[in-house]
N, C-alpha and C positions, 0 to 999 in steps of 0.2 A: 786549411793551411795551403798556400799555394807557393810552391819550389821555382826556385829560380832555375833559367834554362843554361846549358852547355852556351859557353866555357863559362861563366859566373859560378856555377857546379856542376864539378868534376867529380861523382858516386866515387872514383878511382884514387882519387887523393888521401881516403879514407880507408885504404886497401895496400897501399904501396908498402909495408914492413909489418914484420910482426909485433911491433911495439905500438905502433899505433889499432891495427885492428883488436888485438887485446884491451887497448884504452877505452875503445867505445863499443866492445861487445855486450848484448845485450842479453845472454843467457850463461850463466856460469855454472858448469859441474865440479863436484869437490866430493872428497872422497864422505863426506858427513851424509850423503844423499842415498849412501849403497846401503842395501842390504842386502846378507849373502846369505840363499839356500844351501842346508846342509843335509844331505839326508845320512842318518844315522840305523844301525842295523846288529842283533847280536854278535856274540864271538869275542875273539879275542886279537890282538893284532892284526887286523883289517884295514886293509887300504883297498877296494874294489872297485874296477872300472865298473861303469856302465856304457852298456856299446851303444846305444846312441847317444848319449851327451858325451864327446872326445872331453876331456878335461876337468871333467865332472862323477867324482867317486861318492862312496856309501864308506860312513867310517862305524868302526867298533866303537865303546865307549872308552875303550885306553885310548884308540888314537884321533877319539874328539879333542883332548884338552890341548895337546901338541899343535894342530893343524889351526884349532880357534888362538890359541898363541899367538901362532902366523898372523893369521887375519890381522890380530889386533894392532902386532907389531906395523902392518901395512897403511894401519889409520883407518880401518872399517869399526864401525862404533857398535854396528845389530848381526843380528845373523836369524834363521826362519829356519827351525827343528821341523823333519820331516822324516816318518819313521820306517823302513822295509819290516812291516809285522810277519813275524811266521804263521805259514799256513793256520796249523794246528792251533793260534791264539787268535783266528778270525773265526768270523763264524755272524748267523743270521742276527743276531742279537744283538754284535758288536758291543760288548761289555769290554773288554780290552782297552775300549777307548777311557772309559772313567777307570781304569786301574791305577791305581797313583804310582804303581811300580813299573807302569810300561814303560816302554825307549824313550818316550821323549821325555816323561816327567823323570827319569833317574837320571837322561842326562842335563837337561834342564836344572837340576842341583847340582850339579856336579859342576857344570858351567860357571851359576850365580856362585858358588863356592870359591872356586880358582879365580873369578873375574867378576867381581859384584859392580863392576861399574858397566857391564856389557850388558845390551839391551837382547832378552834374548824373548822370540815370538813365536807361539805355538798355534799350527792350524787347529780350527775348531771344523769338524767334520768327519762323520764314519767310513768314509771307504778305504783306508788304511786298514780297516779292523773287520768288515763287514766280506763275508765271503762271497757275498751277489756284486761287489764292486760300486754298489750306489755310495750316494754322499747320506741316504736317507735311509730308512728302514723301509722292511718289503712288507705287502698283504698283497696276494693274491696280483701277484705280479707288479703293482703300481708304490711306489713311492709315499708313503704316509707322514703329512707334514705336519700334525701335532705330536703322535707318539714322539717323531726322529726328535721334536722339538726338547721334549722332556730326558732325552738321550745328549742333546749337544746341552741341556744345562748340566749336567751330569758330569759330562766333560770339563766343562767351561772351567767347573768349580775346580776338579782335581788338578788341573792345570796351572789354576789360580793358586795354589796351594804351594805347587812345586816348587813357586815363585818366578814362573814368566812375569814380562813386563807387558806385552801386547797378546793380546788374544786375537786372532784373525780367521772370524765364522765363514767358510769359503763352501757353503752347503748350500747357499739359494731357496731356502727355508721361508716363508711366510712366518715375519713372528718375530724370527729367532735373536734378531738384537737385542728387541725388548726383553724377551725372556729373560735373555742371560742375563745382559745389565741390572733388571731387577734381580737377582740370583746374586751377583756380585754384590750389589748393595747390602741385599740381606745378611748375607756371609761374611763381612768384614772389608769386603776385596773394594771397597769404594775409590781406590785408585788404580788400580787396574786397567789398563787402555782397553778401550776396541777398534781396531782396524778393521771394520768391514769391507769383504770382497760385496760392495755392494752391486756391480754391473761386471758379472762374472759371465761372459756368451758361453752358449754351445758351442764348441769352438773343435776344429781340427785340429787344433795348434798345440792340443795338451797329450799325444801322444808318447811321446818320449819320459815326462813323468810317470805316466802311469806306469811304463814299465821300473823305474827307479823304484815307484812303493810296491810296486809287485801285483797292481793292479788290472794289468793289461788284457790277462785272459780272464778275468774270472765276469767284467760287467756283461752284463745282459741288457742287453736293450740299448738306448743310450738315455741321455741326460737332459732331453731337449723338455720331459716337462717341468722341471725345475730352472735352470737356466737360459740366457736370455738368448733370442731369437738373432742372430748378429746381425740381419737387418734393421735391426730397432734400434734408434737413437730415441727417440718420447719413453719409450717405455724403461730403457736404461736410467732416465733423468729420473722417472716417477721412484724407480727402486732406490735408486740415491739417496731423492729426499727423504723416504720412506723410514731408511737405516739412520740417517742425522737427526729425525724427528723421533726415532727409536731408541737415542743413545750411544751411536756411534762418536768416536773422538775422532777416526780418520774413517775417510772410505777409500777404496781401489776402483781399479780398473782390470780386467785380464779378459785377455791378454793385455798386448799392449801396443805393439809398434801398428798393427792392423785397425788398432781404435786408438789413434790419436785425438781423429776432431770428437769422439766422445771425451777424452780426458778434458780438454781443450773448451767441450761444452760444460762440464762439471764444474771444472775452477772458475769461468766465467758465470755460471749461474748462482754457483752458491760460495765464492770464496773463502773455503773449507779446506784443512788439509786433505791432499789427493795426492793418494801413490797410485803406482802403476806398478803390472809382473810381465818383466820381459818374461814370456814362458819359453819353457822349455825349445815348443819346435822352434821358438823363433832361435834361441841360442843355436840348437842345432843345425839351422840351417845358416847361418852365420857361423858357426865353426867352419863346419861343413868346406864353406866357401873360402874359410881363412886357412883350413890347412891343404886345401888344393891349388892357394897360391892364385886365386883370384879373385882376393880381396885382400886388400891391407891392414894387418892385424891389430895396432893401435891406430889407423885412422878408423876405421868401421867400427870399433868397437866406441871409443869416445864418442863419432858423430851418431850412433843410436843410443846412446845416454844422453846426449845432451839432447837429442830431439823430444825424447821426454820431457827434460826442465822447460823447454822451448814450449810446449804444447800444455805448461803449467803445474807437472808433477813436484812438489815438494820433497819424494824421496822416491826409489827404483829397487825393488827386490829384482836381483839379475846374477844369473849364472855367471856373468863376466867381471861381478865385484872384485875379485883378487887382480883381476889383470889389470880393469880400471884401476883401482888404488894405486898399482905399480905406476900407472903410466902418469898417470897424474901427479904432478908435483906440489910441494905446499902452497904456492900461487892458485892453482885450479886450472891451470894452463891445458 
């Protein structure tokens, strides 16, 4: 297609008010796109900060039902259970995780209880539960990806049970969609979503969670032989396919704002639903910036959401959902 030249067109004609740039925008965020991490932790009456995510607290299970209220009231549709396990219920084994009576699965009913029309999504993964901090079970120092396989069906199921709607295996497992999906099938759960973290990097970006589940001091090692290399874009694609051809309904991306053209190459290769996880460092370093007053609080926060939808995400797990929802009006402006 070949563009006519200055003055015939004027780029800026298309720019002069807010009523026309809105008419012919070509990427829209709306509050239906959010989904909001919660992480949840025993006790009673809890509201706790977490010092590095400003803005970002651990709730009791009283003051889960009040604060997902909120959300809902704000027009957030999902929310992503995430659990602070106490020491004493971790351990090498990570049994903790298939307990049907652990934090997420008890608030996970208690949720579908109060709000059965709220999508609510439970990580599949052991290092919430696991005292060496891996996403996998330990031999002999390495990472063992059948056993941990037979532990995240374990999981899967209990979870399934609770009555999550999404299940989201963010363990970089060899296998483990299949597995569970067949698991799920077997067991009744044949509707059940999976949202595979299926291009989950090694990432520096995920230290501030760790400290929210209480992870921080205990891994060993790191994580670089399970997840992916963040130089790699081919090998991200292959795990993609891998998890769609496995039985995935959605896959991920994580982080996110740092692997855009990954996301960007996912939707264009296999136009599939594709979410993305603003993580953690990135919110933190975007708070960060937003409460030292050198960044602008609802412009930075909307233009790294939208740059997600822009780069093809269909929906955003983001620490910044409550505030996007606020800012965003029922337009999507």
């Amino acid at each position: 297609m070949m563009l006519s030249n200055f003055p015939n067109r004027r780029g800026r004609r298309l720019r002069q008010n807010s009523g026309i740039r809105y008419l012919i925008r070509e990427t829209r965020l709306s509050k239906s796109d959010l989904i909001c991490p919660i992480f949840v932790r025993e006790g009673e009456n809890i509201i706790e900060k977490i010092p590095s995510m400003p803005g970002v607290y651990r709730y009791s299970l009283d003051t889960l039902v009040p604060y997902v209220e909120k959300l809902i009231s704000y027009g957030i549709l999902a929310v992503a259970l995430f659990p602070l396990t106490p020491s004493k219920k971790k351990s090498s084994t990570c049994e903790e995780a298939w307990n049907p009576e652990n934090l997420v699965n008890i608030a996970t009913r208690q949720l579908k209880k109060n709000f059965p029309d709220l999508i609510v999504m439970l990580d599949v993964a052991l290092d919430p539960y696991n005292s060496d901090g891996h996403d996998g079970l330990l031999l002999g120092g390495k990472v063992i990806n059948d056993s941990t396989l037979l532990a995240l069906e374990k999981q899967a199921l209990v979870q399934a049970g609770a009555g999550a709607d999404i299940l989201g295996p963010s363990d970089m497992m060899d296998g483990r969609i299949k597995t569970i999906r067949i698991a799920l099938e077997e067991n009744g759960f044949k509707d059940t979503l999976i949202m595979s973290y299926a291009a989950k990097f090694a990432s520096a970006f995920y230290g501030p969670f760790r400290e929210a589940v209480g992870a921080q001091d205990l891994l060993k090692g790191d994580k670089k032989t399970y997840q992916i290399d963040p130089s790699n874009m081919e090998e991200a694609i292959r795990e993609v396919e891998e998890d769609i051809n496995e039985g995935a309904d959605m896959v991920m991306v994580k982080p996110g704002m740092p692997y855009l053209d990954i996301i960007s190459e996912v939707k264009r290769k296999f136009n599939f639903p594709t979410f993305a996880y603003q993580v953690s460092g990135e919110y933190a370093m975007l708070r960060g910036a937003i409460e030292s007053n050198w960044l602008d609080k609802n412009k930075t926060i909307i233009e790294s959401l939208t740059c997600f939808k822009r780069a093809g995400c269909d929906g955003i797990l983001t620490y910044f959902a409550p505030d996007a929802a606020l800012i965003l009006d029922d337009s999507g402006r």
